[in-house]
PDB file of N, H, CA, C and O in Angstrom:
ATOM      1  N   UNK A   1     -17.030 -33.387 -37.441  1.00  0.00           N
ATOM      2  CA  UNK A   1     -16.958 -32.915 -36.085  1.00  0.00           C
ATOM      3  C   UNK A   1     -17.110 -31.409 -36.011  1.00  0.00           C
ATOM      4  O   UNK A   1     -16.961 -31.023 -34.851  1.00  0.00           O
ATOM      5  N   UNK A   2     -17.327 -30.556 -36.762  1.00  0.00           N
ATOM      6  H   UNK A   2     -17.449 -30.870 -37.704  1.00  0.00           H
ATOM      7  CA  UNK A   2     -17.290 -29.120 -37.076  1.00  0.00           C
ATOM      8  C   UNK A   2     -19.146 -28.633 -36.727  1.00  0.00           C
ATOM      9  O   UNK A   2     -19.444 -27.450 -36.566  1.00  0.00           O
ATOM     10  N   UNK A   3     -19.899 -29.437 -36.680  1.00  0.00           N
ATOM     11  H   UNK A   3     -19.656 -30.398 -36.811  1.00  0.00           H
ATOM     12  CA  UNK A   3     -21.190 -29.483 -36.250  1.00  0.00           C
ATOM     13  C   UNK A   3     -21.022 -29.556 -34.595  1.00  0.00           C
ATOM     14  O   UNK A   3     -21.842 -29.049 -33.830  1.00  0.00           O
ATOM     15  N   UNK A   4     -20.166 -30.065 -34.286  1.00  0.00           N
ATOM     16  H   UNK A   4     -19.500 -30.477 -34.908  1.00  0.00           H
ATOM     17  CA  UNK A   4     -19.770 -30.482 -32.589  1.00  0.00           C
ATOM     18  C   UNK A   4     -20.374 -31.878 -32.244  1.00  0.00           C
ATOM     19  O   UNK A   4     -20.226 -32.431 -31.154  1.00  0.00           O
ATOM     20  N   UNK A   5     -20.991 -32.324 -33.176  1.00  0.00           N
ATOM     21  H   UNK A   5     -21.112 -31.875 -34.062  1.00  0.00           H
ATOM     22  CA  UNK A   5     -21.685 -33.745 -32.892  1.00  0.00           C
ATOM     23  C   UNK A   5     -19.916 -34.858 -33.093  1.00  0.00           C
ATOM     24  O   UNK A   5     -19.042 -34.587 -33.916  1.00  0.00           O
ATOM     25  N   UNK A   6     -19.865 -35.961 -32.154  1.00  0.00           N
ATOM     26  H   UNK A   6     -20.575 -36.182 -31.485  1.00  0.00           H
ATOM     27  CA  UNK A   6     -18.869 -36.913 -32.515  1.00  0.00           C
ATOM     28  C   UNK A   6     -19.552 -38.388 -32.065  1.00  0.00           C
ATOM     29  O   UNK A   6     -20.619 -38.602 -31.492  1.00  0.00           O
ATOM     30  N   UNK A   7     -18.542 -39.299 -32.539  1.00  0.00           N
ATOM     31  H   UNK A   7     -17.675 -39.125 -33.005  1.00  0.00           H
ATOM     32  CA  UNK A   7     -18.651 -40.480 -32.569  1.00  0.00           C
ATOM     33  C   UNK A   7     -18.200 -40.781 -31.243  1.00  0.00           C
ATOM     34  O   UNK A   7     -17.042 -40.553 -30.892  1.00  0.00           O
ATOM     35  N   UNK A   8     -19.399 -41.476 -30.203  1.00  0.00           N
ATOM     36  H   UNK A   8     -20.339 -41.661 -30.487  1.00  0.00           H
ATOM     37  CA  UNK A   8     -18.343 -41.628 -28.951  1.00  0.00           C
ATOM     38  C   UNK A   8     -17.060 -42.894 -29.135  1.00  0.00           C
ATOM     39  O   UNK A   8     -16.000 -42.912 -28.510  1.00  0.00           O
ATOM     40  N   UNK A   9     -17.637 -44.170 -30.450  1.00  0.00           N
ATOM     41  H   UNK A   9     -18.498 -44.156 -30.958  1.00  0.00           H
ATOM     42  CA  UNK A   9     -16.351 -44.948 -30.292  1.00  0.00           C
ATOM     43  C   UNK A   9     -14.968 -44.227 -30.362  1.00  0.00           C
ATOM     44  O   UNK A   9     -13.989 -44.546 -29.688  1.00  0.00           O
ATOM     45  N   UNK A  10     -15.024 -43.183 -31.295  1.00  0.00           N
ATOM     46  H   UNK A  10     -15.820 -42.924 -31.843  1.00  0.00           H
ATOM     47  CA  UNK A  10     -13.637 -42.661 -31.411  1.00  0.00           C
ATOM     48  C   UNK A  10     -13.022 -42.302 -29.783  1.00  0.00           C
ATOM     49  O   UNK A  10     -11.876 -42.512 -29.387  1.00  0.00           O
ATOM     50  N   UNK A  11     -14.129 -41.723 -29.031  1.00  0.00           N
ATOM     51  H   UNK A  11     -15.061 -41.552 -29.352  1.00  0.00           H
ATOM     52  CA  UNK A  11     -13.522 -41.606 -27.458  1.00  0.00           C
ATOM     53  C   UNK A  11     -12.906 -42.241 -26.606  1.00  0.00           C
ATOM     54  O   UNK A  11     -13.775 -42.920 -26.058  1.00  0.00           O
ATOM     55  N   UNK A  12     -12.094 -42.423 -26.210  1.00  0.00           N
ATOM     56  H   UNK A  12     -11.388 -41.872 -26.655  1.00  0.00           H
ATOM     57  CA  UNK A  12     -10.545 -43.115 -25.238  1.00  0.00           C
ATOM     58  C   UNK A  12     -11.365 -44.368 -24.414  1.00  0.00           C
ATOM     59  O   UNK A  12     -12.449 -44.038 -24.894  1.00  0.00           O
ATOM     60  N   UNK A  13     -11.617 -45.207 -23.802  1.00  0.00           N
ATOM     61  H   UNK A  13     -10.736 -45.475 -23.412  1.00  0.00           H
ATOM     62  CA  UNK A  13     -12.716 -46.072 -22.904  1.00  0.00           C
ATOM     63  C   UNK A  13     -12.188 -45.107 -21.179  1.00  0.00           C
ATOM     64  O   UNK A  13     -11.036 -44.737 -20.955  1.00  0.00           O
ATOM     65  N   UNK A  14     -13.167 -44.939 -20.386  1.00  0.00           N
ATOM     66  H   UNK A  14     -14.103 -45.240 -20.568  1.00  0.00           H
ATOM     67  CA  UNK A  14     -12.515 -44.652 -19.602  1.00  0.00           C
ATOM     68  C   UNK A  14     -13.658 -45.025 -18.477  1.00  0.00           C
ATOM     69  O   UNK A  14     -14.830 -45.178 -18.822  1.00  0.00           O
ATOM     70  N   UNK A  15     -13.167 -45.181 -16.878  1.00  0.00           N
ATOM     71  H   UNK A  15     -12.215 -45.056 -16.598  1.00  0.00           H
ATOM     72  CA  UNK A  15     -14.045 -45.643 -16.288  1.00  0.00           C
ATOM     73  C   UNK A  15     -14.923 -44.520 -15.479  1.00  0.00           C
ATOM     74  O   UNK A  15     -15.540 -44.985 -14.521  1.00  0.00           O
ATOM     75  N   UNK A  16     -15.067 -43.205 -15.697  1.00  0.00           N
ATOM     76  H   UNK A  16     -14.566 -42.827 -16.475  1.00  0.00           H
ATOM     77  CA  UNK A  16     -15.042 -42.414 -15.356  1.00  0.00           C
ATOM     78  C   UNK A  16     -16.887 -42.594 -14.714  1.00  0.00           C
ATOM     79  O   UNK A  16     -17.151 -42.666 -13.514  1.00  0.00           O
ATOM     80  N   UNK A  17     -17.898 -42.632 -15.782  1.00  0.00           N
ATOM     81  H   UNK A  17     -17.684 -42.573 -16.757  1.00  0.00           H
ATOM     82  CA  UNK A  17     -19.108 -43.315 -15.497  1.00  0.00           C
ATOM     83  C   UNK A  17     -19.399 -44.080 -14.475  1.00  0.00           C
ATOM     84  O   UNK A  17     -20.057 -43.520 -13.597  1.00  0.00           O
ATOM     85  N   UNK A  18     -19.103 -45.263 -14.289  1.00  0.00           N
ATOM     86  H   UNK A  18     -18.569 -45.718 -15.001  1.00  0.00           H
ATOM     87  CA  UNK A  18     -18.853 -45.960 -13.674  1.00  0.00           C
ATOM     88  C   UNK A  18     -18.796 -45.887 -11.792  1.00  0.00           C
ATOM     89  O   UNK A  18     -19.481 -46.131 -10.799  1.00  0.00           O
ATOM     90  N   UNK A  19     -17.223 -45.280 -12.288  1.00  0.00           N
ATOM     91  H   UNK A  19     -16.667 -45.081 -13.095  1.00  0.00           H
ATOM     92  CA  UNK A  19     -16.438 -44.527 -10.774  1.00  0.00           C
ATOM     93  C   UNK A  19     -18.137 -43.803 -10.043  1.00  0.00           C
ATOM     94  O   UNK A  19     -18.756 -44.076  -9.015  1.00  0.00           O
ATOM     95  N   UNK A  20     -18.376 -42.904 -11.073  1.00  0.00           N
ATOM     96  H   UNK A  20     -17.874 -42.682 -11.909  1.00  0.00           H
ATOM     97  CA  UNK A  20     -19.045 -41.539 -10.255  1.00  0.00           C
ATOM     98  C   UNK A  20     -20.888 -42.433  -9.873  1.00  0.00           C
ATOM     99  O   UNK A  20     -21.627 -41.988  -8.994  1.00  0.00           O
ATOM    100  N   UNK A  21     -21.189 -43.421 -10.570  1.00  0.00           N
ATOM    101  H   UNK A  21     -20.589 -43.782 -11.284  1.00  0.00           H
ATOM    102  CA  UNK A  21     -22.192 -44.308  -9.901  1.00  0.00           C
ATOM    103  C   UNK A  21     -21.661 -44.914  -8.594  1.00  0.00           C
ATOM    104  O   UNK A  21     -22.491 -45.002  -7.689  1.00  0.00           O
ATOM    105  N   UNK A  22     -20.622 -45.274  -8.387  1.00  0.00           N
ATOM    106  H   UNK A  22     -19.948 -45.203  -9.122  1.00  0.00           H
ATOM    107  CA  UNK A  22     -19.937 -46.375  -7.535  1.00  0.00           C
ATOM    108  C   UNK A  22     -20.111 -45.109  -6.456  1.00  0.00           C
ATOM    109  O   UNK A  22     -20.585 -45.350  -5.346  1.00  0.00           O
ATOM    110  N   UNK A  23     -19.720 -43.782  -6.812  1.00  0.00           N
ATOM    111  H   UNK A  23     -19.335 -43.586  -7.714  1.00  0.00           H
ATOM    112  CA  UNK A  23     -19.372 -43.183  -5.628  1.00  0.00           C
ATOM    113  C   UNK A  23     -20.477 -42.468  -5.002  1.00  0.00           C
ATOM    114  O   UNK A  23     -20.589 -42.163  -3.815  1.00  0.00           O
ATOM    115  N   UNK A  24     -21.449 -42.196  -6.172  1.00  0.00           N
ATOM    116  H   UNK A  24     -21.358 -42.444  -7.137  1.00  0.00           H
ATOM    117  CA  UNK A  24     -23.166 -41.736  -5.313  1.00  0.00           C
ATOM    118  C   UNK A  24     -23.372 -42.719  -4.154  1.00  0.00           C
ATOM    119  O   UNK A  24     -23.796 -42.507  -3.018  1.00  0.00           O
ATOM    120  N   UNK A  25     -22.806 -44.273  -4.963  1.00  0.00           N
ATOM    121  H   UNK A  25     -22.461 -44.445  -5.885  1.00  0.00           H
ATOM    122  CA  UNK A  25     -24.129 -45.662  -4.172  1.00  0.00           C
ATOM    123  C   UNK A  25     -23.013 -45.535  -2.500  1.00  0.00           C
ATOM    124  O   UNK A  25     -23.491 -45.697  -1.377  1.00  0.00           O
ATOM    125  N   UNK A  26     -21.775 -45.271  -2.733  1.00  0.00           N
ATOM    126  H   UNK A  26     -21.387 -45.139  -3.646  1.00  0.00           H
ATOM    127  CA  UNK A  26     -21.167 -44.981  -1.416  1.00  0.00           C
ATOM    128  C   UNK A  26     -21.918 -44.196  -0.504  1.00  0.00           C
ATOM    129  O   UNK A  26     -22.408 -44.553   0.568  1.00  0.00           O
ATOM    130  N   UNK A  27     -21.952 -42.997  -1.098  1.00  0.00           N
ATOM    131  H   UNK A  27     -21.553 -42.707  -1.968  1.00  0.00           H
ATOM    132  CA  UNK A  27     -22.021 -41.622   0.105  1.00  0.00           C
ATOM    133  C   UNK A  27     -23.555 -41.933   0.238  1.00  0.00           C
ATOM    134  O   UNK A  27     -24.141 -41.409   1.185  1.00  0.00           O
ATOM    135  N   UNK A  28     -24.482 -42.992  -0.898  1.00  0.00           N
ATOM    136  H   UNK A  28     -24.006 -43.417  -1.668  1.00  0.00           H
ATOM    137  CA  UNK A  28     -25.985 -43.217  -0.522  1.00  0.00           C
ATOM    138  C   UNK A  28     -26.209 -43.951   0.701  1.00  0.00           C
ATOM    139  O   UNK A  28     -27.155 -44.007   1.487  1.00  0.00           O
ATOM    140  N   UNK A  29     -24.925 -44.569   0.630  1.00  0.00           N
ATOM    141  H   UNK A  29     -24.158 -44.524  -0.009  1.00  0.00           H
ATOM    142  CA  UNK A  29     -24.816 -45.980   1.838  1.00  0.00           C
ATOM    143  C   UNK A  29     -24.433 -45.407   3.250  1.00  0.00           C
ATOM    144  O   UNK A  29     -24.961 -45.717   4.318  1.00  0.00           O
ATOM    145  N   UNK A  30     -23.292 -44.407   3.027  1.00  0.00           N
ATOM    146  H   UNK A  30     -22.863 -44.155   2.160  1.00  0.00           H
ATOM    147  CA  UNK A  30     -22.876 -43.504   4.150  1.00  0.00           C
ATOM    148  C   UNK A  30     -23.880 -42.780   4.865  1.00  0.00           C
ATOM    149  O   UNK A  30     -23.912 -42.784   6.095  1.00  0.00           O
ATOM    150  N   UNK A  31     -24.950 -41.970   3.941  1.00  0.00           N
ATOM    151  H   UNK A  31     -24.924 -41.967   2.941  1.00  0.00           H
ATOM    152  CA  UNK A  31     -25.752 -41.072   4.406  1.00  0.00           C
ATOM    153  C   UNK A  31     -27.127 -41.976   5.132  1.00  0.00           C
ATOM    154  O   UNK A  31     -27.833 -41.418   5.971  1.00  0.00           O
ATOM    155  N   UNK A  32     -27.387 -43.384   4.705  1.00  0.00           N
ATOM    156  H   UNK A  32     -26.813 -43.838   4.023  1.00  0.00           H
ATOM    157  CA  UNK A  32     -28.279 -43.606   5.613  1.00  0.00           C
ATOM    158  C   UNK A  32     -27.874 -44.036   6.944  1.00  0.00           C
ATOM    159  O   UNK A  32     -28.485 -43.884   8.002  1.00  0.00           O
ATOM    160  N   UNK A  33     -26.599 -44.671   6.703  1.00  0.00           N
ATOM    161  H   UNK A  33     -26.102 -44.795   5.844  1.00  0.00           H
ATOM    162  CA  UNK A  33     -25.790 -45.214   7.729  1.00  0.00           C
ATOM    163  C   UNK A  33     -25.973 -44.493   9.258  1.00  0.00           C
ATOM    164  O   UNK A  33     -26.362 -44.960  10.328  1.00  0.00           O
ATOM    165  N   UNK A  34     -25.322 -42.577   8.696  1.00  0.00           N
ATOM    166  H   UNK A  34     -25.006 -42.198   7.826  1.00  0.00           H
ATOM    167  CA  UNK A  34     -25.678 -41.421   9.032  1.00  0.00           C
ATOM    168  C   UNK A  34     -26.967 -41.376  10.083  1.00  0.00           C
ATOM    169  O   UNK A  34     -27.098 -41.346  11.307  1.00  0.00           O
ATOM    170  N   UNK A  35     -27.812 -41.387   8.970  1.00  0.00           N
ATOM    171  H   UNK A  35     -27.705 -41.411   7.976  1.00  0.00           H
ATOM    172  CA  UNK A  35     -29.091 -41.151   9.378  1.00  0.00           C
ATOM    173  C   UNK A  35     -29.820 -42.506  10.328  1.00  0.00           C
ATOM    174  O   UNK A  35     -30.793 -42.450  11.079  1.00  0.00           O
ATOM    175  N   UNK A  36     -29.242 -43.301  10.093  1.00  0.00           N
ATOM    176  H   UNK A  36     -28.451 -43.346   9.483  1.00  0.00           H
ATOM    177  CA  UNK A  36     -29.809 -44.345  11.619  1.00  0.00           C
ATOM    178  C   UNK A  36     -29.350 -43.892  12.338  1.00  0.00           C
ATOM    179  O   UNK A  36     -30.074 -43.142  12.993  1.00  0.00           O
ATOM    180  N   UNK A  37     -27.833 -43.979  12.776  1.00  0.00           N
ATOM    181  H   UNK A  37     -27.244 -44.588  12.244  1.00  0.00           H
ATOM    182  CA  UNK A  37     -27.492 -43.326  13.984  1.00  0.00           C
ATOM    183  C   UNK A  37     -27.913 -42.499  14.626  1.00  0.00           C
ATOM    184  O   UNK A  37     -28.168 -42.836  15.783  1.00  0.00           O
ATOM    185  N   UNK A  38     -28.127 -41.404  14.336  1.00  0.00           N
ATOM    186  H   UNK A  38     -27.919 -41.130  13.397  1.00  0.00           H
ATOM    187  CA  UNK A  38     -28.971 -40.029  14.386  1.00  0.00           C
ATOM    188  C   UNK A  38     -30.467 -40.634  15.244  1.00  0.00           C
ATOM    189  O   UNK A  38     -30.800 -40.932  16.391  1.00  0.00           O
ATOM    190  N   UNK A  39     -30.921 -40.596  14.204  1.00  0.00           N
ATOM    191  H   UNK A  39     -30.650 -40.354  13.272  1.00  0.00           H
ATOM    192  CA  UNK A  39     -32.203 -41.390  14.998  1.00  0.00           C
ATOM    193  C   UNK A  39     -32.080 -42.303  16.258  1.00  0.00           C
ATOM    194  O   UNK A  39     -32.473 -42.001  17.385  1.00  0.00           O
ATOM    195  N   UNK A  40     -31.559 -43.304  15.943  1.00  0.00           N
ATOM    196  H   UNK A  40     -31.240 -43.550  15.028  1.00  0.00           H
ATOM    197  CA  UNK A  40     -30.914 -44.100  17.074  1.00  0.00           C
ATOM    198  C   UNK A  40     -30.843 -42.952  18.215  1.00  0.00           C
ATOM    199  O   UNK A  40     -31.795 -42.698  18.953  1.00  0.00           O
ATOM    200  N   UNK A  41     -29.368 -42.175  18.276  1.00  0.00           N
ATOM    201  H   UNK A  41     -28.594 -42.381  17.677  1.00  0.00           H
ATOM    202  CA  UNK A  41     -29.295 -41.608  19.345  1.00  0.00           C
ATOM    203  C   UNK A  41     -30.181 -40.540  20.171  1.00  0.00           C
ATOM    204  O   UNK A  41     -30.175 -40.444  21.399  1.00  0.00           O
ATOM    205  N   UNK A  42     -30.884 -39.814  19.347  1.00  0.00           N
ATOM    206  H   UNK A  42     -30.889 -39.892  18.350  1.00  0.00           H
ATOM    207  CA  UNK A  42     -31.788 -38.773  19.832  1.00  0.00           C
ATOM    208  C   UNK A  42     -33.182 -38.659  19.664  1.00  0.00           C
ATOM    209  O   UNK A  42     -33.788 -37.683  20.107  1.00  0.00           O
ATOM    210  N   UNK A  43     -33.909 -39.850  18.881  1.00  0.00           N
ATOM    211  H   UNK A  43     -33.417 -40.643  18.521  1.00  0.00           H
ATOM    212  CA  UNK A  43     -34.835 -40.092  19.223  1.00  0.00           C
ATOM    213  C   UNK A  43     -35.636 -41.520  20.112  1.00  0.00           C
ATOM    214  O   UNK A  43     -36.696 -41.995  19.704  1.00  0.00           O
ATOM    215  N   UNK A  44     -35.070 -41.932  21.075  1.00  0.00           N
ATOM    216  H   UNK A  44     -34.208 -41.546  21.405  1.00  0.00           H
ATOM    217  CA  UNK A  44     -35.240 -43.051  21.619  1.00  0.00           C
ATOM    218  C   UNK A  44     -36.600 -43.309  21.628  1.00  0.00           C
ATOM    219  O   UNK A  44     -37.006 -44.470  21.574  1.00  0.00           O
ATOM    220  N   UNK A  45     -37.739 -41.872  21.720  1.00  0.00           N
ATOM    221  H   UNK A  45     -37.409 -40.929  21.763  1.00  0.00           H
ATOM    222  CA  UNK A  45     -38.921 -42.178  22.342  1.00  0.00           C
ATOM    223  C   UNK A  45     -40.096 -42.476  21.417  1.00  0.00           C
ATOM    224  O   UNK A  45     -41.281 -42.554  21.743  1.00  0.00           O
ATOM    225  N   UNK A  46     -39.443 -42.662  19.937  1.00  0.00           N
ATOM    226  H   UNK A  46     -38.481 -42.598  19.672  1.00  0.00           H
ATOM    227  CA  UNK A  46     -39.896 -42.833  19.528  1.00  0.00           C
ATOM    228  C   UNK A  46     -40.409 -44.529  18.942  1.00  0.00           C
ATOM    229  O   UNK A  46     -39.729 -45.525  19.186  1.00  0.00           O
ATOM    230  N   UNK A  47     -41.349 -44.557  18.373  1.00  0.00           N
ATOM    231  H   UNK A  47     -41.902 -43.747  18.174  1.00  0.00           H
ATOM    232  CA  UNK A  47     -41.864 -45.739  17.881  1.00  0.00           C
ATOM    233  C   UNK A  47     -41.068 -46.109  16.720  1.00  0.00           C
ATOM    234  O   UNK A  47     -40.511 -45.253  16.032  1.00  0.00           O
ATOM    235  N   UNK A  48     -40.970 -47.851  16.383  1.00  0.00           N
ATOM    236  H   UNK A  48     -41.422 -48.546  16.941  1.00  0.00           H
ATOM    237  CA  UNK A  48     -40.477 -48.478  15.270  1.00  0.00           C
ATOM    238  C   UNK A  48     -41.003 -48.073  14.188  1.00  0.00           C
ATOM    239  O   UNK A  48     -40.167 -47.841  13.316  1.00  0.00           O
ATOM    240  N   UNK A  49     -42.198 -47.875  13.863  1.00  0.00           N
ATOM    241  H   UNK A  49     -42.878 -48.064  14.572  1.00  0.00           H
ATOM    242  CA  UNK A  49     -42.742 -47.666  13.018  1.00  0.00           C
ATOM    243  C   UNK A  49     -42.711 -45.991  12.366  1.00  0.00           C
ATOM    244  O   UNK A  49     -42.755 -45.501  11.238  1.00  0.00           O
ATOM    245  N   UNK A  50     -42.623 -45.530  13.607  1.00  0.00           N
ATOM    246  H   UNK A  50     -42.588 -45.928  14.523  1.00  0.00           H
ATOM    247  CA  UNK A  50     -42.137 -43.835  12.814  1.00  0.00           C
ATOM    248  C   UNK A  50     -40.838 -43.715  12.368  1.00  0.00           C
ATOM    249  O   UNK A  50     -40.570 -43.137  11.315  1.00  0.00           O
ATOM    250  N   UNK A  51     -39.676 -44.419  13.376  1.00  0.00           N
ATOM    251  H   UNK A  51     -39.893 -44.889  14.231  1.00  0.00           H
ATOM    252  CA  UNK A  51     -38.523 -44.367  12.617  1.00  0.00           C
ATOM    253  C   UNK A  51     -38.586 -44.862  11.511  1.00  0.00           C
ATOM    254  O   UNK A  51     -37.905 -44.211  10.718  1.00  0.00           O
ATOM    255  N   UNK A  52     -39.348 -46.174  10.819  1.00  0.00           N
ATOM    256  H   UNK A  52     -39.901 -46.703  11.463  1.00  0.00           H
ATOM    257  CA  UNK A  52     -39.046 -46.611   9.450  1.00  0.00           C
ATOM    258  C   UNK A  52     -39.845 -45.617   8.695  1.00  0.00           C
ATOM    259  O   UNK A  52     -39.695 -45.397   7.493  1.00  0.00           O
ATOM    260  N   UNK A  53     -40.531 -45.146   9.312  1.00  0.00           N
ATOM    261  H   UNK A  53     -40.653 -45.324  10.288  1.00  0.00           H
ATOM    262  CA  UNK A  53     -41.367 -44.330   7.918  1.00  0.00           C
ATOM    263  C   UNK A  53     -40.206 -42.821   7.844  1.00  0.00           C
ATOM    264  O   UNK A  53     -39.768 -42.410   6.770  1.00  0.00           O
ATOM    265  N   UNK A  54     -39.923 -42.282   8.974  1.00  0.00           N
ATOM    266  H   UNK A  54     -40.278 -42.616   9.847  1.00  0.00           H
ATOM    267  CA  UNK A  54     -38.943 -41.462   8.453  1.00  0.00           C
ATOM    268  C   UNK A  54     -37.714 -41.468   8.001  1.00  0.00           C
ATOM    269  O   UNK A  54     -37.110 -40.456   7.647  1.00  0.00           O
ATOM    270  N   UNK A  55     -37.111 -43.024   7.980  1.00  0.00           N
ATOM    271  H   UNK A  55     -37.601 -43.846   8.267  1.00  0.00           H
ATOM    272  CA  UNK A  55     -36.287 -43.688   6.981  1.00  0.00           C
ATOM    273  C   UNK A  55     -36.184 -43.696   5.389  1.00  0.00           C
ATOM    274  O   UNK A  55     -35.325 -43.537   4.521  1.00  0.00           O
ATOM    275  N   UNK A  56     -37.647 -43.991   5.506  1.00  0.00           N
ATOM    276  H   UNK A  56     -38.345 -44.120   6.210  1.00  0.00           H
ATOM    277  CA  UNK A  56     -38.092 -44.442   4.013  1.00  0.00           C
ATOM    278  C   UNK A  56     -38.496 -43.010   3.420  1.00  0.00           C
ATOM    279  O   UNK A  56     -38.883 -43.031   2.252  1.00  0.00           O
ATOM    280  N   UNK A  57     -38.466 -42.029   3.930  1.00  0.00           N
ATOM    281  H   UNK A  57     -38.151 -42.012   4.879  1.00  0.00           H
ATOM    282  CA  UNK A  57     -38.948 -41.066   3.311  1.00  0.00           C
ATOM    283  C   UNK A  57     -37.401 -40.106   3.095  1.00  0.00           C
ATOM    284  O   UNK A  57     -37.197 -39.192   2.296  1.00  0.00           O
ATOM    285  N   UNK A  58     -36.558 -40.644   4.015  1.00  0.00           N
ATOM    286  H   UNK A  58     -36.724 -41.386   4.663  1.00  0.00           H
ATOM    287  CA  UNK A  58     -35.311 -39.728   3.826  1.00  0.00           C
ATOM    288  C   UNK A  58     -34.981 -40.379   2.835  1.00  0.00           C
ATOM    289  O   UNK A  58     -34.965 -39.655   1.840  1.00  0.00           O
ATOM    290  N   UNK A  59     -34.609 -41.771   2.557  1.00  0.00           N
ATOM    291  H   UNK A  59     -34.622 -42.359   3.365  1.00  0.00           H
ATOM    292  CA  UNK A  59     -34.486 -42.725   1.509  1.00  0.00           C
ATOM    293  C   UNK A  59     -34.990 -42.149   0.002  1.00  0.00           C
ATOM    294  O   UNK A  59     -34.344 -42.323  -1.031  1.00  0.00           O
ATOM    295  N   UNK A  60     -36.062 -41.549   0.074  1.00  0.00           N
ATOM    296  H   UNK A  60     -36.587 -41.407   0.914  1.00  0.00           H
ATOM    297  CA  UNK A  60     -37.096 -41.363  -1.408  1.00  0.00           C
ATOM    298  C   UNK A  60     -36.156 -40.040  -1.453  1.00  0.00           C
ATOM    299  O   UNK A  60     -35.369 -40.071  -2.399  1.00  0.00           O
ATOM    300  N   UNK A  61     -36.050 -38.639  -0.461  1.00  0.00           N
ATOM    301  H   UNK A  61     -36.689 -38.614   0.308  1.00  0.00           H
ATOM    302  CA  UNK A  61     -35.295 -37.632  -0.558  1.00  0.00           C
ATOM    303  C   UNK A  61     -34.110 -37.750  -1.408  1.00  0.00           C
ATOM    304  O   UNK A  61     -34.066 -37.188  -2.502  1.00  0.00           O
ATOM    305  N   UNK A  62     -32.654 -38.822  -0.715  1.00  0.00           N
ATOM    306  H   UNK A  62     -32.690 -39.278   0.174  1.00  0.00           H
ATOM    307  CA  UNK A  62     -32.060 -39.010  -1.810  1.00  0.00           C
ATOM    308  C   UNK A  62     -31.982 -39.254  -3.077  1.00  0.00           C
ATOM    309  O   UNK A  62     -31.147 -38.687  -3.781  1.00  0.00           O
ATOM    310  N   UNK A  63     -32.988 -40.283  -3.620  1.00  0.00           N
ATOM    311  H   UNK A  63     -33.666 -40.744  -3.047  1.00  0.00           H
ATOM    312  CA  UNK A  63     -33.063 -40.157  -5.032  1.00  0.00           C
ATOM    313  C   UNK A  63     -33.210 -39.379  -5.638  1.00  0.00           C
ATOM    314  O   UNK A  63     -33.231 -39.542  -6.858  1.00  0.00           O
TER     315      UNK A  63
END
């Protein structure tokens, strides 16, 4: 261990990984949630088809 390289089995199990995926796919879920509404409310005049495309493109943004 004096190289700084280690064995991760020796490392404790912890769910820490996990948690912080679980909590992107949240705030991913929140933020489109977000973002319909939005649309919804202030762009009425717009077409179905522009709202999904500026869906799908806020969508690609997050990743």
């Amino acid at each position: 261990m004096s190289d700084g390289n280690f064995n991760r089995q020796l490392l404790p199990n912890t769910d820490l990984s996990s948690g912080l995926r679980a909590g992107k796919a949240q705030m991913k879920m929140r933020a489109e949630q977000a973002f319909n509404e939005i649309v919804e409310t202030f762009l009425t005049e717009e077409t179905e088809e522009k709202k999904a495309a500026m869906k799908q493109r806020f969508m690609e943004l997050l990743k």
